[in-house]
N, CA, C and O atoms as a Tinker XYZ file with bonds, in Angstrom:
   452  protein
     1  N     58.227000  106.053000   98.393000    73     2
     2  CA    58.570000  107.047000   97.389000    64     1     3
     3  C     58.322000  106.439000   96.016000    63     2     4     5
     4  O     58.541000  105.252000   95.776000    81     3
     5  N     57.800000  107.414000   95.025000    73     3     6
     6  CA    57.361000  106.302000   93.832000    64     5     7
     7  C     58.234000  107.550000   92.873000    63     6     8     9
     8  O     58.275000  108.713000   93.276000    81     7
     9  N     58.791000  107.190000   91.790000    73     7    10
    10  CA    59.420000  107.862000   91.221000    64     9    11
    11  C     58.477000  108.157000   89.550000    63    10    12    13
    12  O     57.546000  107.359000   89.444000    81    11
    13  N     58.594000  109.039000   88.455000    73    11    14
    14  CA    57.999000  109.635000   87.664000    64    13    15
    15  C     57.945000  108.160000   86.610000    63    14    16    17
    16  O     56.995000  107.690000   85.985000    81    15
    17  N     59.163000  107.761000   86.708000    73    15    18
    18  CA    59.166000  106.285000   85.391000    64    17    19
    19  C     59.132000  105.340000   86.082000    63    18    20    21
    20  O     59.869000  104.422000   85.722000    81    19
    21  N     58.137000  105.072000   87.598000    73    19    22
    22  CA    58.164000  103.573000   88.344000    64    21    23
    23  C     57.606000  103.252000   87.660000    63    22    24    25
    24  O     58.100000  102.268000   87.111000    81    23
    25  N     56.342000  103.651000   87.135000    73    23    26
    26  CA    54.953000  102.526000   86.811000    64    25    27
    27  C     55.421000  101.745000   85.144000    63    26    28    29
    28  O     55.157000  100.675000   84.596000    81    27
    29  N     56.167000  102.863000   84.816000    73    27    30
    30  CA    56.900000  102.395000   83.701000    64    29    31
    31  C     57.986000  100.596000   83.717000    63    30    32    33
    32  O     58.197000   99.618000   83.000000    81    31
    33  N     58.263000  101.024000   84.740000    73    31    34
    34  CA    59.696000  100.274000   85.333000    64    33    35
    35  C     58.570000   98.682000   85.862000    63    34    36    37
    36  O     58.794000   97.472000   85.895000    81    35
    37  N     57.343000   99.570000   86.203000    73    35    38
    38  CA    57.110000   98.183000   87.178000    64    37    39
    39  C     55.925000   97.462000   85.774000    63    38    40    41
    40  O     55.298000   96.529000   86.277000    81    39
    41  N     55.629000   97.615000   84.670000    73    39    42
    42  CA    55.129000   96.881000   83.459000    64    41    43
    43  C     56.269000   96.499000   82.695000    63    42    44    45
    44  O     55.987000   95.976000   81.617000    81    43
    45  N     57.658000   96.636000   82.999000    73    43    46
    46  CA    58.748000   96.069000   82.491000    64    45    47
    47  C     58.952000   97.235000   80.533000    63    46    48    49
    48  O     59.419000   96.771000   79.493000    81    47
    49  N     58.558000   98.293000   80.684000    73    47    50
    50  CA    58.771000   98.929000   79.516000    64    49    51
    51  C     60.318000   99.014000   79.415000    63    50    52    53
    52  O     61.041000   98.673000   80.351000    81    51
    53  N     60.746000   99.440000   78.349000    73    51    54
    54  CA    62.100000   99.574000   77.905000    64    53    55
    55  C     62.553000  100.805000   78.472000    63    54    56    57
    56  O     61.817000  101.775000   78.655000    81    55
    57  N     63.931000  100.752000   78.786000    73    55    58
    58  CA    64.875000  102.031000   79.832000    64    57    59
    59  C     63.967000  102.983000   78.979000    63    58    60    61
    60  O     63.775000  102.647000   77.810000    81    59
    61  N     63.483000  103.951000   79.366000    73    59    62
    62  CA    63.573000  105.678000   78.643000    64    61    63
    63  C     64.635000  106.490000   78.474000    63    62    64    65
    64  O     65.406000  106.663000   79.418000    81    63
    65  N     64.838000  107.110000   77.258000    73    63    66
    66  CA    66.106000  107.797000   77.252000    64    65    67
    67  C     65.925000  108.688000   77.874000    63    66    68    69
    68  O     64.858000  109.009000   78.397000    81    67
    69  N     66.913000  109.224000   77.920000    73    67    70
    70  CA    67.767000  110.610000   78.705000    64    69    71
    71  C     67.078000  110.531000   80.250000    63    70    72    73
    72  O     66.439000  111.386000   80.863000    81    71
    73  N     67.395000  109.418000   80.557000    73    71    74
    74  CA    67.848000  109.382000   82.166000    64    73    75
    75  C     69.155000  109.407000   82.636000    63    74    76    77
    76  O     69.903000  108.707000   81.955000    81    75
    77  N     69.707000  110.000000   83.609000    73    75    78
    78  CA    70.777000  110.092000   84.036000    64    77    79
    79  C     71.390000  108.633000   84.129000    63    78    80    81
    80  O     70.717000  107.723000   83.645000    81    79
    81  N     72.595000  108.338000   84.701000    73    79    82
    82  CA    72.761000  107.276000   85.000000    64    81    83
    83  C     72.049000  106.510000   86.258000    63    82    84    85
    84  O     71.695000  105.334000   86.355000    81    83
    85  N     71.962000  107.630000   87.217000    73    83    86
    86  CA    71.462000  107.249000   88.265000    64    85    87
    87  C     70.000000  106.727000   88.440000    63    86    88    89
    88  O     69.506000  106.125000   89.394000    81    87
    89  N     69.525000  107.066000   87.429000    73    87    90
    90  CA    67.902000  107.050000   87.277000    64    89    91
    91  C     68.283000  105.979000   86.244000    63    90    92    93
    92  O     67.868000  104.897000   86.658000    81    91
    93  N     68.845000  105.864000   85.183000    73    91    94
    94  CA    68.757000  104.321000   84.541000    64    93    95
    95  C     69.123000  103.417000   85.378000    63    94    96    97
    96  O     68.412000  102.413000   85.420000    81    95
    97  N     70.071000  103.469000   86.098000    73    95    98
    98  CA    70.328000  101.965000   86.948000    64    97    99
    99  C     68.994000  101.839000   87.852000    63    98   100   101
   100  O     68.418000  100.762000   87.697000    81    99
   101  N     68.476000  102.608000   88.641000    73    99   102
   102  CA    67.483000  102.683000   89.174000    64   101   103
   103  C     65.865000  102.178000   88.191000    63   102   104   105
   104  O     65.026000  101.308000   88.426000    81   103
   105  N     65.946000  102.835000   87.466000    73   103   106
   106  CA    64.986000  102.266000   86.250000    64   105   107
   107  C     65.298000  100.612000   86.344000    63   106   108   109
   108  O     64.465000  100.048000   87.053000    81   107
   109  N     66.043000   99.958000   85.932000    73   107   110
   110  CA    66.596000   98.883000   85.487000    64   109   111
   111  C     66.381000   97.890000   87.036000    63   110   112   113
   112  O     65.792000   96.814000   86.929000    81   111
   113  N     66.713000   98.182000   87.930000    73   111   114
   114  CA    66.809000   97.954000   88.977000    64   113   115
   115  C     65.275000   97.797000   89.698000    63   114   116   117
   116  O     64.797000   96.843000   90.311000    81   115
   117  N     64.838000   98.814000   89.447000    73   115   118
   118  CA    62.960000   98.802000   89.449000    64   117   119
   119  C     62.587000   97.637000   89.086000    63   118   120   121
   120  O     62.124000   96.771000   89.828000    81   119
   121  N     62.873000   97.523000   87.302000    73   119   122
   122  CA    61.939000   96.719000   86.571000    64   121   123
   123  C     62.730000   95.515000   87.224000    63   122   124   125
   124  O     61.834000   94.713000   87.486000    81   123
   125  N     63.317000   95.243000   87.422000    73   123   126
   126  CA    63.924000   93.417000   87.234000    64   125   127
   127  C     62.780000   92.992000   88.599000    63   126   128   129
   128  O     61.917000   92.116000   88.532000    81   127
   129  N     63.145000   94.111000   90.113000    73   127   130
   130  CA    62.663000   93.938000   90.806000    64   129   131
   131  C     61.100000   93.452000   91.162000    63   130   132   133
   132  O     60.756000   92.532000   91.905000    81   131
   133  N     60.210000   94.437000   90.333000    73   131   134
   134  CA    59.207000   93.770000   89.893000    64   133   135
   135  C     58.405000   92.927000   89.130000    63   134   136   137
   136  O     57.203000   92.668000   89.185000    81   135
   137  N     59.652000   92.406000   88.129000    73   135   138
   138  CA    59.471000   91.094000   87.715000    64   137   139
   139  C     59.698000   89.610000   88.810000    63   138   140   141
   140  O     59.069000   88.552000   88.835000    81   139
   141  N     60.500000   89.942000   89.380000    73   139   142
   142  CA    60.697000   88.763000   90.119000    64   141   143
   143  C     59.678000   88.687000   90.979000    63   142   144   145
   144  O     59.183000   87.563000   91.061000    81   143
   145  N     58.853000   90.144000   92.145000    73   143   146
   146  CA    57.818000   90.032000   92.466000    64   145   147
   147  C     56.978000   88.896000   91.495000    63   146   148   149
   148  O     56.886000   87.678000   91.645000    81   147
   149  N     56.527000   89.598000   90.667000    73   147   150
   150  CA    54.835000   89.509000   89.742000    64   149   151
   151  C     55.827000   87.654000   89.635000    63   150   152   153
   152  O     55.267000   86.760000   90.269000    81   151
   153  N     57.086000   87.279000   88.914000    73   151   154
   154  CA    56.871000   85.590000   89.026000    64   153   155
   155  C     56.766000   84.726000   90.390000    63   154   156   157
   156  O     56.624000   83.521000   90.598000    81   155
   157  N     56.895000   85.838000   91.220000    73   155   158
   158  CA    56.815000   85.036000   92.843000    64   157   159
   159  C     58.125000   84.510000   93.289000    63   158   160   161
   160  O     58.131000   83.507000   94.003000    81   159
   161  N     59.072000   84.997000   92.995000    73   159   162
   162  CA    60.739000   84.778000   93.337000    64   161   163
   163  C     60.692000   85.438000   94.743000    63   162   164   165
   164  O     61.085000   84.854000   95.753000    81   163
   165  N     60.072000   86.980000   94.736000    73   163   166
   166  CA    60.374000   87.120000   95.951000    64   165   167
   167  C     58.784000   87.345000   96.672000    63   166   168   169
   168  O     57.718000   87.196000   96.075000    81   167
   169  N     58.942000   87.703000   97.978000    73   167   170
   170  CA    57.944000   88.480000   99.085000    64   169   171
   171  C     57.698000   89.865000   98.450000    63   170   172   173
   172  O     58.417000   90.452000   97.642000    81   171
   173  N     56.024000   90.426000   99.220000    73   171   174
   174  CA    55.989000   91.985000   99.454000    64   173   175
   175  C     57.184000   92.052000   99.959000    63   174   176   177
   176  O     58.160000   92.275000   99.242000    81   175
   177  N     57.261000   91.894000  101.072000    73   175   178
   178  CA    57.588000   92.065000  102.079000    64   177   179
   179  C     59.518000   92.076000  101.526000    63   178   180   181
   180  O     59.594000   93.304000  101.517000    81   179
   181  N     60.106000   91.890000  101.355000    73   179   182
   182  CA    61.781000   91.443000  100.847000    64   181   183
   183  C     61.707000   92.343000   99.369000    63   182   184   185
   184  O     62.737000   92.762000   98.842000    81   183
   185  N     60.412000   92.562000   98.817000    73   183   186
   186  CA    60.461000   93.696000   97.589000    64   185   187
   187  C     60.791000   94.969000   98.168000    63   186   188   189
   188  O     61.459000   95.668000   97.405000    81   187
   189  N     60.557000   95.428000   99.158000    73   187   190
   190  CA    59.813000   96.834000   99.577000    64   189   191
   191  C     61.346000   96.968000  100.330000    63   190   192   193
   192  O     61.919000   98.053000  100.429000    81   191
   193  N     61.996000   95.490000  100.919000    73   191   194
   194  CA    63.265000   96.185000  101.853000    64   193   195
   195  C     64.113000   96.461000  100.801000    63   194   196   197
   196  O     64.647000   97.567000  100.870000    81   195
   197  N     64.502000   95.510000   99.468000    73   195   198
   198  CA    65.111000   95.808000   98.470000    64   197   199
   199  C     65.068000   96.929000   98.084000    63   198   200   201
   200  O     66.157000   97.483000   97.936000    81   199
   201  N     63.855000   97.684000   97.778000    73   199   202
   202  CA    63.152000   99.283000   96.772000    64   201   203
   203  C     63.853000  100.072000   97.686000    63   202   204   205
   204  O     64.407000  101.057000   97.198000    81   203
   205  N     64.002000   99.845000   99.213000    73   203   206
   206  CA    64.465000  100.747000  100.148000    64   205   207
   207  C     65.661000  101.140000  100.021000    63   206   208   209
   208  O     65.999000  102.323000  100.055000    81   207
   209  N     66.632000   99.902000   99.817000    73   207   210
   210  CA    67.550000  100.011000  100.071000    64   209   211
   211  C     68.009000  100.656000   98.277000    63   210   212   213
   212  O     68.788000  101.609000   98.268000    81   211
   213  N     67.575000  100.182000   97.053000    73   211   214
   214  CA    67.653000  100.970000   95.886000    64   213   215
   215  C     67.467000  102.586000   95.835000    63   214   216   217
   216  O     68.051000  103.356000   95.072000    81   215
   217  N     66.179000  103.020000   97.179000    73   215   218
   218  CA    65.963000  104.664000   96.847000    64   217   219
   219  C     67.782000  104.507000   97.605000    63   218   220   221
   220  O     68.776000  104.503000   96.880000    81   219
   221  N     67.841000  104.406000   98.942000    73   219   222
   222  CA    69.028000  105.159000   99.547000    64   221   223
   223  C     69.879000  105.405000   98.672000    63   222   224   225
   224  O     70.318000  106.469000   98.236000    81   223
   225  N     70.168000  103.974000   98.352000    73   223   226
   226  CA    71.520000  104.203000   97.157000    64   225   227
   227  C     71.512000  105.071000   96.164000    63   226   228   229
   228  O     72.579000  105.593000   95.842000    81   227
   229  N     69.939000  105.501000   95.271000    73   227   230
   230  CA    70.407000  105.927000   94.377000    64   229   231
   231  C     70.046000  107.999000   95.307000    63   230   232   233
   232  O     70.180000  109.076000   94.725000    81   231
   233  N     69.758000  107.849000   96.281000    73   231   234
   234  CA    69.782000  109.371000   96.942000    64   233   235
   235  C     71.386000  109.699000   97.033000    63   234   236   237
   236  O     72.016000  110.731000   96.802000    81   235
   237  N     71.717000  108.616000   97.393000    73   235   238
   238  CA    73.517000  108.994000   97.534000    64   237   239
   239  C     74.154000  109.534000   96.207000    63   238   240   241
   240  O     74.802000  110.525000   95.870000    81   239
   241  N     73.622000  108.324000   95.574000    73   239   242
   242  CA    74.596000  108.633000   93.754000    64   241   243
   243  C     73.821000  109.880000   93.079000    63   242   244   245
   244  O     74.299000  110.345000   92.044000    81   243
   245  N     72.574000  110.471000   93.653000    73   243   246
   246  CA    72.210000  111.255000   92.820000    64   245   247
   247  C     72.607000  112.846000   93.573000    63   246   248   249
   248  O     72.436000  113.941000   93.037000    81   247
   249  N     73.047000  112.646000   94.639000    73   247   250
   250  CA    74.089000  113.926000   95.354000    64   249   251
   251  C     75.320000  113.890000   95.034000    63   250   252   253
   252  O     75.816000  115.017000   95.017000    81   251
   253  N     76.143000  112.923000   94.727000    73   251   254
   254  CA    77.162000  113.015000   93.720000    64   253   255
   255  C     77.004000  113.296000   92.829000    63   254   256   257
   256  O     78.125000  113.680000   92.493000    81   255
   257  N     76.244000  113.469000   91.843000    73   255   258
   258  CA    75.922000  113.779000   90.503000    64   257   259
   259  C     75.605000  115.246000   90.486000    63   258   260   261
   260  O     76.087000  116.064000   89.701000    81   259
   261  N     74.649000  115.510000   91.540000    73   259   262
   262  CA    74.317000  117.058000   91.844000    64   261   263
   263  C     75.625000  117.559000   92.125000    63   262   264   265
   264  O     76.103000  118.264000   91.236000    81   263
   265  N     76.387000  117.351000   93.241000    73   263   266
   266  CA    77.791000  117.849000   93.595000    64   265   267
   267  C     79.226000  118.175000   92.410000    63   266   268   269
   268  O     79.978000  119.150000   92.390000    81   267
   269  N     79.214000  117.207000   91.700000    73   267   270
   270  CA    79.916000  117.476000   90.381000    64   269   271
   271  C     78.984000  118.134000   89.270000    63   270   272   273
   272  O     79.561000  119.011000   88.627000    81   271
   273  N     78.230000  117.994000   89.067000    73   271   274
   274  CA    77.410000  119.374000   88.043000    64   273   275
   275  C     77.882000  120.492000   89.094000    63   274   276   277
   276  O     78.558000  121.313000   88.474000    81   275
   277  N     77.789000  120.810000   90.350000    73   275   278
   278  CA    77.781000  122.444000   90.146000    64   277   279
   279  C     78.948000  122.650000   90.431000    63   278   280   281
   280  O     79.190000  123.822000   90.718000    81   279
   281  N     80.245000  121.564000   90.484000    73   279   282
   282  CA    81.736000  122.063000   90.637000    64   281   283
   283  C     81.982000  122.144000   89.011000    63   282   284   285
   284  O     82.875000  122.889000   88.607000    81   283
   285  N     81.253000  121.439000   88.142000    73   283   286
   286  CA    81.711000  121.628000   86.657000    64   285   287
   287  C     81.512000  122.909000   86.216000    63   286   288   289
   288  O     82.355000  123.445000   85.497000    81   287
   289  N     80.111000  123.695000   86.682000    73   287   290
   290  CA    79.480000  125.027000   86.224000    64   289   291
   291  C     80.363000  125.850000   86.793000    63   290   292   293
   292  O     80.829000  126.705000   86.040000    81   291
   293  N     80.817000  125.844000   88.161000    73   291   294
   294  CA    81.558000  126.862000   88.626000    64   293   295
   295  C     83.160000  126.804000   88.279000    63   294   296   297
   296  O     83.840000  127.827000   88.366000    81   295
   297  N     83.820000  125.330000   87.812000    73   295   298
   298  CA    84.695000  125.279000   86.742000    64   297   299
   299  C     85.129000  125.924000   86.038000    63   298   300   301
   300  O     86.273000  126.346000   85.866000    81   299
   301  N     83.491000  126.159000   85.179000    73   299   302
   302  CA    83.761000  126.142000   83.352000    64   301   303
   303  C     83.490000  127.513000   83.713000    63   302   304   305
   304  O     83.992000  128.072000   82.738000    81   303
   305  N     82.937000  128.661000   84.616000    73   303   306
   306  CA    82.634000  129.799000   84.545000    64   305   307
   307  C     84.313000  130.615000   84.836000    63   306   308   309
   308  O     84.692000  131.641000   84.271000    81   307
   309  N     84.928000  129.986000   85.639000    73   307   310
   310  CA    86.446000  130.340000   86.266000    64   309   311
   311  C     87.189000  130.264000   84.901000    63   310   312   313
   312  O     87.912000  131.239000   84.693000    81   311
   313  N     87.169000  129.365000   83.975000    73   311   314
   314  CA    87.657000  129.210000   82.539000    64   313   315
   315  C     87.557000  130.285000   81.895000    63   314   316   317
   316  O     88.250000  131.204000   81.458000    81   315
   317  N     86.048000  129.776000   81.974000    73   315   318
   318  CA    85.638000  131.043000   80.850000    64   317   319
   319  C     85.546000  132.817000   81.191000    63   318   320   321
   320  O     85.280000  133.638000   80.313000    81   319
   321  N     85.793000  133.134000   82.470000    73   319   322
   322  CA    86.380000  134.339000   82.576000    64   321   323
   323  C     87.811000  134.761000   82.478000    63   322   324   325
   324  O     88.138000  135.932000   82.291000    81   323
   325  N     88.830000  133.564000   82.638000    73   323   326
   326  CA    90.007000  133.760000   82.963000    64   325   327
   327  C     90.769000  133.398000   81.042000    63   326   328   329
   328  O     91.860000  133.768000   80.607000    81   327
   329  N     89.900000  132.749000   80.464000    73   327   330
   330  CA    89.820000  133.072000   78.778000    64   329   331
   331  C     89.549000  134.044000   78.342000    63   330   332   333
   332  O     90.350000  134.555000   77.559000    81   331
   333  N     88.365000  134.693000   78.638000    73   331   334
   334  CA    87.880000  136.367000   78.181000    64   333   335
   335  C     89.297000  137.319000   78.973000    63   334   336   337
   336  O     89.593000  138.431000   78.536000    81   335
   337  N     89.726000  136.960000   79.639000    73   335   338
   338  CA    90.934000  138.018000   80.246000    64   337   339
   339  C     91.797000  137.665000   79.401000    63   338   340   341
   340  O     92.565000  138.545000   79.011000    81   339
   341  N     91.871000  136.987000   79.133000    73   339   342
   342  CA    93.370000  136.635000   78.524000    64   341   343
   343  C     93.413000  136.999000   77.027000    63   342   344   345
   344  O     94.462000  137.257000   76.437000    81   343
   345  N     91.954000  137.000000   76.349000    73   343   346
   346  CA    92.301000  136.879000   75.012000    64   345   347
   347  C     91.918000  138.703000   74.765000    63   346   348   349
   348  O     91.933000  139.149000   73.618000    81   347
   349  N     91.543000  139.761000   76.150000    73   347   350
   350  CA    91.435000  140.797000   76.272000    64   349   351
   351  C     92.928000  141.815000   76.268000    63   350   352   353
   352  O     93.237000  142.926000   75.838000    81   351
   353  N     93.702000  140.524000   77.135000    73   351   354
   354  CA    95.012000  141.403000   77.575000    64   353   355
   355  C     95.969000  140.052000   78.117000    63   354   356   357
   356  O     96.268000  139.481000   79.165000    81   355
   357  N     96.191000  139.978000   76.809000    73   355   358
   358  CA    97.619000  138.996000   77.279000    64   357   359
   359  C     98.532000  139.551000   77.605000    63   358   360   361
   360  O     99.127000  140.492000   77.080000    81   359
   361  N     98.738000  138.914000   78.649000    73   359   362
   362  CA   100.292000  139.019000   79.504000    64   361   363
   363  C    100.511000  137.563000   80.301000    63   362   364   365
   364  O     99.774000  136.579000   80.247000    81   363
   365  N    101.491000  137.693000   80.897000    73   363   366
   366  CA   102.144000  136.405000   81.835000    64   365   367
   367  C    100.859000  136.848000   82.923000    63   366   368   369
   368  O    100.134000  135.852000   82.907000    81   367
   369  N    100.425000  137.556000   83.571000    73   367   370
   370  CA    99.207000  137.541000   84.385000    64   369   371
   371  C     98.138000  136.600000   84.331000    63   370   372   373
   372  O     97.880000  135.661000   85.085000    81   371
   373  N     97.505000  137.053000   83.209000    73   371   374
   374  CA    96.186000  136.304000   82.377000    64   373   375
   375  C     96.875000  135.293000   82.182000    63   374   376   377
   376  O     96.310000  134.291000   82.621000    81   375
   377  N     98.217000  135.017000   81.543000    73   375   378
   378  CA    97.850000  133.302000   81.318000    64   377   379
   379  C     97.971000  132.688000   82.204000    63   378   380   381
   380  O     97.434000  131.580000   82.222000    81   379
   381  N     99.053000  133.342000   83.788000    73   379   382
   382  CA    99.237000  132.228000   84.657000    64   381   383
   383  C     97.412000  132.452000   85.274000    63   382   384   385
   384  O     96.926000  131.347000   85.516000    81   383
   385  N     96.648000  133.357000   85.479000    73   383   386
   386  CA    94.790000  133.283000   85.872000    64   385   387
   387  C     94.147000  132.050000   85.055000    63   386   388   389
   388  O     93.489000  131.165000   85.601000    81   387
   389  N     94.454000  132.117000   83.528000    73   387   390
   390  CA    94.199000  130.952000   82.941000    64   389   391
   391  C     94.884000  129.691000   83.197000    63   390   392   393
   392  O     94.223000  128.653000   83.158000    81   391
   393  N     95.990000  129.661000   83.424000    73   391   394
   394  CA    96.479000  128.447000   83.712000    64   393   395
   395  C     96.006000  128.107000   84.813000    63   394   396   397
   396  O     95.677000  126.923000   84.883000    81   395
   397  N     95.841000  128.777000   85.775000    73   395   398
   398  CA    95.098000  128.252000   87.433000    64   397   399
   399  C     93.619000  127.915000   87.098000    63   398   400   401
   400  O     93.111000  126.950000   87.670000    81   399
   401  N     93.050000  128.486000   86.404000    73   399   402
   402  CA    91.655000  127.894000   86.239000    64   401   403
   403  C     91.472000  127.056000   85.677000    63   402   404   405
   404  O     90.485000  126.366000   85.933000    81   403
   405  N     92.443000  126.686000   84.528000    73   403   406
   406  CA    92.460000  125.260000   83.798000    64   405   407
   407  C     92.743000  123.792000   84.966000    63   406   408   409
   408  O     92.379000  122.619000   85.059000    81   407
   409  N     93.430000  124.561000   85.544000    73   407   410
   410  CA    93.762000  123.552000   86.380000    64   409   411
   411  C     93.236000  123.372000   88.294000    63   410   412   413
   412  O     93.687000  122.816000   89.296000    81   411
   413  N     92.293000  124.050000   88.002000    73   411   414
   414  CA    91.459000  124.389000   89.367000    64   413   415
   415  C     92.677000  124.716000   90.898000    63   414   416   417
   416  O     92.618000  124.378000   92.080000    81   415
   417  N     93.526000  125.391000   90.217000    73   415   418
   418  CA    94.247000  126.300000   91.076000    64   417   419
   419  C     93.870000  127.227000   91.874000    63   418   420   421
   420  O     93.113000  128.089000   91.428000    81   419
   421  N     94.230000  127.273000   93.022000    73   419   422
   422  CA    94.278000  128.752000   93.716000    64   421   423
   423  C     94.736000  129.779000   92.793000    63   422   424   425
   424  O     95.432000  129.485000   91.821000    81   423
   425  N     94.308000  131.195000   93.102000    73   423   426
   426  CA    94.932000  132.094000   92.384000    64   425   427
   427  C     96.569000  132.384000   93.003000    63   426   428   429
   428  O     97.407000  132.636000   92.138000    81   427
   429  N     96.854000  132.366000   93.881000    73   427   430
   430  CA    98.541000  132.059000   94.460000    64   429   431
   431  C     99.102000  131.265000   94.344000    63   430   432   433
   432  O    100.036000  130.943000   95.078000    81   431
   433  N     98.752000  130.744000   93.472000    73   431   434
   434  CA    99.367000  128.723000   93.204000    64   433   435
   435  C    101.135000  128.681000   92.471000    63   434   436   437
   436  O    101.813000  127.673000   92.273000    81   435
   437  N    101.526000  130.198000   92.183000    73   435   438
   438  CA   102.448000  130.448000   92.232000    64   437   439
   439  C    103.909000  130.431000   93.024000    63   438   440   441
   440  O    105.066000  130.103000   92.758000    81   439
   441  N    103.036000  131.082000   94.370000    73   439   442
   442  CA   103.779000  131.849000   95.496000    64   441   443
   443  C    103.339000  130.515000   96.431000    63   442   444   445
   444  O    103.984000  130.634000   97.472000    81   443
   445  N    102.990000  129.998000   96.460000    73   443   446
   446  CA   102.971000  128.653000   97.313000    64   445   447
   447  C    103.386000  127.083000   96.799000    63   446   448   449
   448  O    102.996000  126.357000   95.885000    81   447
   449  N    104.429000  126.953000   97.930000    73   447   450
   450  CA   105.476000  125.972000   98.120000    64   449   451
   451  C    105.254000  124.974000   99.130000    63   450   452
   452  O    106.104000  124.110000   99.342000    81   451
């Protein structure tokens, strides 16, 4: 698997901004890697199990990253409807809807003990 900023990573250029984290450690992680290749520290062969074991890891951290972006979007959308209600028609209703969405409540988070 070769990624969009390897060739970057593997002439030792400087991080590029606005990479995620996951893609800067990975960036970073690239380049060192193929420095130690090109001085002869390591093998093809011990480069390629290393790179392997760098994609897995960063496939993992970059499904965590996917997984919290779309609990944040579906978050901030529960907010931001249960704000438009509230600032439509306040009552103890809307704020306890807002208060459950602030706080990623069930909507019964009341009535359950």
């Amino acid at each position: 698997m070769e990624f969009p900023f390897e060739r970057d990573a593997m002439k030792g250029e400087p991080l590029p901004k606005k990479l995620d984290i996951a893609d800067s450690c990975l960036y970073m992680s690239l380049k060192y890697l193929y420095a130690m290749y090109r001085k002869g520290l390591i093998d093809r062969k011990r480069a390629t199990e290393e790179k392997n074991r760098l994609v897995y890891n960063w496939t993992t951290d970059k499904s965590k990253i996917e997984v919290l972006n779309r609990e944040n979007e579906a978050l901030r959308e529960k907010i931001g409807v249960s704000s438009d209600a509230y600032r439509d028609n306040p009552s103890l209703e809307t704020a306890d809807a807002l208060y459950a969405a602030l706080y990623n409540l069930p909507t019964d988070w009341r009535t359950k003990k």
